[in-house]
N, C-alpha and C positions, 0 to 999 in steps of 0.2 A: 476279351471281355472288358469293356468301359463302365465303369462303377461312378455313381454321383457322388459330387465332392463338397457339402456346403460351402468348405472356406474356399475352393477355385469359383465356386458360384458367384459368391461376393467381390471378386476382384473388379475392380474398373480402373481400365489403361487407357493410355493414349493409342493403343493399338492401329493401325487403318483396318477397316472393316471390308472385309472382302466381298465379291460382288461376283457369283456364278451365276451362270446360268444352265438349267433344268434341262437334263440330257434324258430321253426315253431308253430305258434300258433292252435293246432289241434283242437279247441273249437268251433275257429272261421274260421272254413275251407270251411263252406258252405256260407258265410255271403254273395258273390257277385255269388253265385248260379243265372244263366238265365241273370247274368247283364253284360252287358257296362262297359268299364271305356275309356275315354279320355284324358292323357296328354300330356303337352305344355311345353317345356322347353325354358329355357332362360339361357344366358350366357357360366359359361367355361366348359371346361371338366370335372371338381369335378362334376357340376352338371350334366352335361350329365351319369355319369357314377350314380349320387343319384337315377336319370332317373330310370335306369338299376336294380337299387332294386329295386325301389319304384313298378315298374313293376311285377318283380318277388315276391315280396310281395303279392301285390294283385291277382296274377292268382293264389299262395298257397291259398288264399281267395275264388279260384272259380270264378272270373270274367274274363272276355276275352276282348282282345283288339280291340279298333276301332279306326280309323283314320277319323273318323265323327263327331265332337262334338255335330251335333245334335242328334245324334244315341246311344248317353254315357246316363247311369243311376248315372255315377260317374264324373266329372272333374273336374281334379287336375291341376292347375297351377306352376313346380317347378320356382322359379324368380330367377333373378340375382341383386342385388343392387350395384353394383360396378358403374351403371351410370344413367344420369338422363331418357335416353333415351328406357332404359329399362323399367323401372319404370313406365314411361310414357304408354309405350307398355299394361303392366301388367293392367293395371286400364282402358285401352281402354279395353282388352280383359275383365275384371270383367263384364263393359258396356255391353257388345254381350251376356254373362252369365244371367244377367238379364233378359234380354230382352226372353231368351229361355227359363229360368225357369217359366215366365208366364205363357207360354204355356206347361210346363213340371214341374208343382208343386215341383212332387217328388224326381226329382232330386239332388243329392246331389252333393255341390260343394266347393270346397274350395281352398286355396292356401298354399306352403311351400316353404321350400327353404331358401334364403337369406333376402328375404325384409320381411319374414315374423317375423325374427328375430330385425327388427328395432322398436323402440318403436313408434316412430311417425306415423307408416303405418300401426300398427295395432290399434292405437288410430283412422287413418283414416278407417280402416274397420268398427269400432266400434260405430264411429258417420253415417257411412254414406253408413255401407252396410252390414246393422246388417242380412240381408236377407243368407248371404252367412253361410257356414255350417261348415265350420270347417278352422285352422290355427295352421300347426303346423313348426316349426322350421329344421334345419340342425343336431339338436342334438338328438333328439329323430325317426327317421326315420324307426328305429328297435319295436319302438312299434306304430305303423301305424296299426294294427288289431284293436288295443282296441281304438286309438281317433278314429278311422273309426266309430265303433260299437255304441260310445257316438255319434256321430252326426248322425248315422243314429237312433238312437232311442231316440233322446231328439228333442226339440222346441226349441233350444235356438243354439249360436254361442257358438259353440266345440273349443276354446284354448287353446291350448298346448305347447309353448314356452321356453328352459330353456335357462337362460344368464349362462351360465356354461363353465368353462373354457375347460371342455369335455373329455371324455373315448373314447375307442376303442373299436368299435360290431366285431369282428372277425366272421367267415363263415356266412356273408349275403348272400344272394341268389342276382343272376343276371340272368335277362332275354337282355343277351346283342343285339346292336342292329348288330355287326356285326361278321360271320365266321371266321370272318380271322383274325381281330385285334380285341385288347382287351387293356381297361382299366384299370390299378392296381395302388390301391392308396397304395402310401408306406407311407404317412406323413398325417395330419391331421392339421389345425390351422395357424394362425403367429405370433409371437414376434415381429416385424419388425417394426409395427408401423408408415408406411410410411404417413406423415402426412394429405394426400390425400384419403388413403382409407380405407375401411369399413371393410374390410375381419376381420382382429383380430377382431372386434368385434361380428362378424355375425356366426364365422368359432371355434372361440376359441381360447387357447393355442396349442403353437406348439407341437405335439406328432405323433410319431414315433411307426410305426409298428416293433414287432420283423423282422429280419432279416428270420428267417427261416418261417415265416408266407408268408411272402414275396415272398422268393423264394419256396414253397411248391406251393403255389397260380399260379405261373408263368409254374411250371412243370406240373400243372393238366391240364394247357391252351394247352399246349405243346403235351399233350395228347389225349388231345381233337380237335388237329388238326389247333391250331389257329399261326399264321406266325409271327405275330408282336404284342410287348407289348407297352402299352406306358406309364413310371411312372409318377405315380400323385403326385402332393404336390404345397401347398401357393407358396413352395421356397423348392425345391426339395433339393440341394444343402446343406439344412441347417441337411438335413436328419443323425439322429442319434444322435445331439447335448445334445438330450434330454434323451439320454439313457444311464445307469453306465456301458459303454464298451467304447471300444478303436475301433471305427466300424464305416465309417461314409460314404459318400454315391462313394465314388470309390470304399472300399469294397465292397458296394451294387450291382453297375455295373460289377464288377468283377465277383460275385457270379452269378446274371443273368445271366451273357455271359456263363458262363458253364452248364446252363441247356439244351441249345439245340435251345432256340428259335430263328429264322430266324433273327429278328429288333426288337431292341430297343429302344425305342424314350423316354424323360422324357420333364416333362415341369411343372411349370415353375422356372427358374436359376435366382436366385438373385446374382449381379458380386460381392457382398460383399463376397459369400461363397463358388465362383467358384476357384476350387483348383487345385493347379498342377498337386497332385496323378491325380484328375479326366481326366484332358488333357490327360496324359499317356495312362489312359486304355482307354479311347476311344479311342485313336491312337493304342493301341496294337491288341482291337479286333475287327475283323470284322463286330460282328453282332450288333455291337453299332452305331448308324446309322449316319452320321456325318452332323449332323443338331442341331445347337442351336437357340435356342428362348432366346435371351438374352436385357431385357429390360432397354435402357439408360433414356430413360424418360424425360432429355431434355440437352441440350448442355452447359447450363452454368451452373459454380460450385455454384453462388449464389444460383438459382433456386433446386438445387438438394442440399443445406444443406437444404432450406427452405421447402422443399419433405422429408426430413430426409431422404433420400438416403444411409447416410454412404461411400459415395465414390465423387471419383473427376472426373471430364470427362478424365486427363490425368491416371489415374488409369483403368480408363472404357478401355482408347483406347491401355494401353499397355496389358492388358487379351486380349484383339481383337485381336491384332498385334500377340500375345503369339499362340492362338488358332489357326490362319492364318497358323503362320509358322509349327507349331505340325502337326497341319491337315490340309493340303494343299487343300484337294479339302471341304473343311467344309464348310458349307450355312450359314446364319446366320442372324438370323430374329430379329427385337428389338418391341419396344412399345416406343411411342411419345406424350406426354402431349402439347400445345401448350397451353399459356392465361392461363399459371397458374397467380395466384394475385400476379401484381405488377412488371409482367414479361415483361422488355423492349424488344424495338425492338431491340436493340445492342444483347441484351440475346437470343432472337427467332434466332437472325444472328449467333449465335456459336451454334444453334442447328442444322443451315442447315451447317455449317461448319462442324461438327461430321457426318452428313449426306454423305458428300462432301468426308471426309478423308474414312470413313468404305464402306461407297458404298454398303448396306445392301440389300440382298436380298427380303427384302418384309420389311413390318412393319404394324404393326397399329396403326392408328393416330386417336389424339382425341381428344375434346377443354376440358379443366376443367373444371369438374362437379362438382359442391360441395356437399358433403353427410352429412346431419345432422348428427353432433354429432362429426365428425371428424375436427383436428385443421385448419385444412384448410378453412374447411365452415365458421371460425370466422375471416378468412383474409382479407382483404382490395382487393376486386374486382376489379383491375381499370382496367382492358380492356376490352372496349366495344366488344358485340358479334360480331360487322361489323370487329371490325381488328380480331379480334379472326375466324371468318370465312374464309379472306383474308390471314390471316397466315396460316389456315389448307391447304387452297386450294395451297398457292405457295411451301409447305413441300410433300403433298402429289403430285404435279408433279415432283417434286425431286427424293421423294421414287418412283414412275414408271419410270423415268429416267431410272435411277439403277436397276428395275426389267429387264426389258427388255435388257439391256445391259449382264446382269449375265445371262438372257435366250440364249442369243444368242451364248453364249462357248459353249453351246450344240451342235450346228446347226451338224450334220452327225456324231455326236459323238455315242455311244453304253453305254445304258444305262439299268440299274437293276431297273424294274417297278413291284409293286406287285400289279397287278389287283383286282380290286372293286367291281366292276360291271358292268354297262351301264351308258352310257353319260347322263346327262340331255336331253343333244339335240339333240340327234339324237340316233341309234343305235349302234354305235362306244362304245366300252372299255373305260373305266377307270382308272387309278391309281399312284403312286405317287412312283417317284423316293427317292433312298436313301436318299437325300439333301432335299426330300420332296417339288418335283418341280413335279404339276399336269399335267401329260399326259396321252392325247387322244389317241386311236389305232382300227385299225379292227384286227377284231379278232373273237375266238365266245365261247360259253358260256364256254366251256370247261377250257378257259384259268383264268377263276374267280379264285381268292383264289393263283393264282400261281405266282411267284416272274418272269417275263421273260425278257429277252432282247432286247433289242427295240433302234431301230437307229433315233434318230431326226429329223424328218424332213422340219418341219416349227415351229416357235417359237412367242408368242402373250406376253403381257408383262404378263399376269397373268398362261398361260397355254404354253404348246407347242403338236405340233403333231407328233407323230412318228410309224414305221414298225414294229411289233412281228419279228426278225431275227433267232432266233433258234426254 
């Protein structure tokens, strides 16, 4: 049994990072022979994309998917711990789990992911839901046959945990969830240590896939008929810091643009390690998609030393300003803390200020959560959750101000959509402009998968409608 460690979690060494690669386990190939499996994701893209093995894992395994959880002989939970609300979610769903294994014995169930990595949440599985089957971490994902095979042929809870600063599984399998776009993680970890959140310890050290792993992975996609890449990383930005080359993530961009692939999208950009080189080649090439996710996190300079940020809101706002003028038509999305500890109302006022001056195409907003273990959770809470609600609520009509305003440039404008799929709501098309602004179209099946032109025709603050024109 490997149990999480916070204090081994926090360590960071000069270690060399080791570099495996993803062996198919042919031993255990029949193990989900005639079975189910069911999982549940939570949180960001990393994990969507852990999804995506974890998947392709287990059908090497011989089991098949269902979107029934009561119809699964397996379900897996991957978590997000980055909030409280998640967390929440995760231990309601454990509830429903229960409840079904009464009448389904033999089902096996467990959780991984991020919270599985927290010590205190696997102390809570351990008091209080010894019934569940297995727990394994973000670090070990590559060897998911053999805890699988320990929980299915033991009596007891299957933990598997390592606080490890973390390697790199090279050719994992993916069972991705979509044709046309794909997930590629180039970086792994944080350094960063933002005083609010959990990632470094949940996620590791920062490490950095080789460059040509990189782009070899992006060419196979390419080959395989997929349109759009989107790189992955803590803080994408910081990519290559960690490697003895002179190579760092605008080389990275560079080298993707020349494989052929239609869109590129990365996320997520910490403004400490957004670079000029980078500005350039996205300006230089086309298939770099001119949309950032770039998270200010709150408006005053107190509150963002007391976040460990590393930067100043006028810092923030002259890369804004930088990015603006470079790439003129560039979107540009953030992330908003409100009710951090200790954070006045004068201070919440220079956040809708930063609001007010960038005028950001979308954001997400969010009240502080405090995460065991992190400097934050030991900080002086004073604001009640009623202002801390009132604050989200008067930010968040702010950011839809400003959405719908940036929607409405569109209105008859001619835009490059690469279709999805089908609507939620009706039978109407799908898909997302360059700037990665979601529009609706008629259409018909035939246009999936394909980048087309489409003229705006009515615009909502979170979507807009528009014509297939070519």
């Amino acid at each position: 049994m490997n149990l999480p460690n916070l204090k081994e979690a926090r360590k960071r060494t000069k270690s060399e990072v080791l570099v495996q690669e993803y062996k198919k386990n042919e031993e255990l190939q029949n193990l989900g022979l005639n079975k189910k499996y069911f999982i549940k994701t939570y949180g960001c893209q990393m994990n969507e994309h852990d999804t995506e093995n974890i998947k392709a894992i287990l059908e090497d395994l011989s089991f098949t998917e269902t979107d029934k959880m009561n119809d699964a002989d397996l379900i897996l939970l991957n978590t997000c711990a980055i909030r409280e609300n998640a967390h929440n979610k995760v231990f309601g769903m454990i509830g429903r789990i229960k409840h079904l294994k009464e009448t389904k014995p033999d089902v096996i169930a467990g959780i991984c992911g991020c919270m599985a990595q927290e010590e205190h949440v696997v102390e809570e599985i351990m008091n209080k839901y010894k019934w569940l089957d297995m727990v394994f971490g973000t670090h070990n994902i590559h060897n998911l046959p053999n805890i699988l095979n320990k929980a299915i042929n033991s009596n007891y809870l299957e933990i598997d945990v390592k606080s490890v600063e973390g390697d790199i599984i090279e050719c994992m399998p993916a069972k991705r969830d979509s044709k046309y776009k794909a997930w590629v993680n180039i970086m792994y970890g944080c350094d960063k240590f933002c005083t609010y959140c959990i990632v470094p310890y949940t996620r590791g050290k920062q490490r950095s896939r080789k460059p040509i792993d990189i782009v070899n992975e992006v060419k196979e996609l390419v080959n395989d008929g997929y349109v759009e890449v989107t790189l992955l990383g803590q803080n994408v930005n910081a990519y290559g810091k960690d490697l003895n080359m002179e190579y760092g993530m605008a080389n990275l961009l560079e080298d993707v643009s020349k494989t052929g692939i239609k869109r590129i999208r990365f996320v997520t950009s910490h403004p400490w390690d957004f670079t000029d080189e980078m500005i350039n080649v996205i300006k230089k090439y086309d298939n770099i998609m001119p949309y950032i996710h770039l998270p200010i996190q709150s408006g005053s300079n107190r509150i963002l030393k007391l976040m460990g940020r590393r930067y100043t809101k006028e810092e923030y706002l002259e890369l804004f300003t930088k990015l603006k003028a470079t790439i003129p038509n560039c979107s540009i999305t953030t992330d908003i803390i409100v009710g951090y500890p200790t954070e006045t109302l004068e201070e919440f006022n220079e956040t809708l200020d930063i609001v007010n001056k960038c005028q950001f195409d979308s954001a997400f907003t969010f009240i502080f959560s405090p995460r065991v273990g992190t400097p934050a959770s030991k900080m002086e809470d004073n604001v009640s959750l009623d202002e801390k609600n009132r604050r989200l609520y008067e930010l968040n009509e702010l950011i839809n101000k400003y959405a719908l305003i940036n929607n409405q440039k569109y209105i008859n404008k001619v835009v490059p959509v690469l279709i999805e799929g089908y609507s939620n709501k009706d039978k109407t098309l799908m898909g997302y402009t360059d700037t990665m602004k979601l529009v609706n179209v008629k259409g018909d099946e035939s246009d999936i998968g394909k980048i087309v032109n489409a003229t705006i025709t009515d615009v909502k603050t979170w979507s807009m409608d528009g014509e297939i024109c070519d």
